[in-house]
C-alpha positions, 0 to 999 in steps of 0.5 A: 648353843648350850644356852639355846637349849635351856631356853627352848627348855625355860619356854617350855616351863613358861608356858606351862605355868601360864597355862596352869595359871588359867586354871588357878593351879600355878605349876612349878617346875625345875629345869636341869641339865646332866652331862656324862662322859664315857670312855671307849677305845678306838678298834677301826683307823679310817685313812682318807687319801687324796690323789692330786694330779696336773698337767696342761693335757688332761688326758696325761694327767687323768693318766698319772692320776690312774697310775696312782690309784692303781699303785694304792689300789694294789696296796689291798693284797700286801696289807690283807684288806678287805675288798670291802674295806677299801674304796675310791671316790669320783674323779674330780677334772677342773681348769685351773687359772692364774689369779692376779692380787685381787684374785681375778682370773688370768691365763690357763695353768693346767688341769687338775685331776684329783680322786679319792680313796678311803681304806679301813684298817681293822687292826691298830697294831699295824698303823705304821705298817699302813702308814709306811706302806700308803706314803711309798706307793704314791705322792698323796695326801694323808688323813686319818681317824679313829673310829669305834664298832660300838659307838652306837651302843657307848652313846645311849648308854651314855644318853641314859646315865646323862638323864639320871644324872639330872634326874639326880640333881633335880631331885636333891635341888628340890629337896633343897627347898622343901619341894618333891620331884614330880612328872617328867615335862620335857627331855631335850639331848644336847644336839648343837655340840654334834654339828661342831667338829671333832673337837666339839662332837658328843664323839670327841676324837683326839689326836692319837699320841705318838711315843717319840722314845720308841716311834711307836704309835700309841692309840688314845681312847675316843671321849664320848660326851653328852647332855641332856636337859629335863624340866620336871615339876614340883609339888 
């Protein structure tokens, strides 16, 4: 996708030099990219919890679906959570069917009930308070991650070093052949890296390690990562 970006980019110059080259005054140009890096911890785990329940009455399953919710639910006070930090999704109630090898559907199995309940925990030294409380309350689901206050503010303060990092490798390759940096023509932030996935996000989350000596959770720091592309001329 990267390379995507540096051809918008080397259009950009194309187009500028055949337009300057109507005027009998060719423009040179440069095109680099600068990539930076910033570390920031974690201070918010996002547990994403899924409730799923069946039976061939709908009624009864959407009822142990309920009491399960509840049992989480009830988690709130035990845990000091904020009302505000903890919320439920939709119901979610669909036929399921037995399928032959080749996946066509056969006779009813039951009902699905499934929901959804999202928790934030504000203080990461109790993950395995949260973890042991949310596994012994009810038959679930279990995801989480990591997320940051700040995030917003990490990111363009990285946006901005990523761009003076390619104004600084301009500038050196355009001593490099006698040339001068000139104006600015185009910026372009990387943006194909953000709709990939954590592992390919500006906001790369990894994994948090986990100290088997102790059992004790160990939270890892969050990556962010951009890339900015710049085309600036040369006199």
């Amino acid at each position: 996708m990267r390379h995507n970006a540096f051809m918008i980019l080397t259009l950009w110059c194309a187009v500028n030099t055949i337009a300057s080259a109507n005027n009998d005054d060719p423009l040179r140009t440069i095109s680099v990219s600068g990539t930076v890096e910033s570390k920031i911890a974690p201070d918010l785990i996002v547990w994403r919890i899924s409730l799923a329940d069946t039976d061939l009455d709908m009624r009864k399953a959407k009822a142990k679906n309920d009491a399960k919710i509840e049992s989480v639910l009830a988690l709130r006070e035990k845990l000091g959570v904020d009302s505000q930090d903890i919320e439920t999704g939709s119901v979610s109630i669909r036929r399921e069917y037995e399928r032959d090898q080749r996946g066509d559907r056969g006779a009813f199995k039951h009902f699905i009930v499934n929901r959804s309940v999202t928790i934030r925990q504000r203080d990461l030294k109790r993950f395995d308070e949260f973890l042991d409380a949310l596994v012994a309350s009810a038959e679930m689901d279990v995801h989480f991650n990591f997320e940051s206050s700040r995030i917003h503010d990490v990111r363009a303060e990285t946006r901005l070093n990523a761009l003076k990092e390619a104004k600084k490798k301009a500038e050196a390759m355009a001593v490099a052949v006698g040339a001068k940096l000139g104006e600015v023509i185009t910026i372009t932030e990387d943006q194909s890296s953000m709709a990939m996935g954590i592992t390919n996000s500006n906001a790369m989350l990894s994994a948090p390690p986990i100290d088997l000596a102790t059992d004790r959770f160990v939270p890892g720091a969050m990556t962010v990562q951009i890339t900015v592309y710049a085309t600036f001329e040369l006199e």
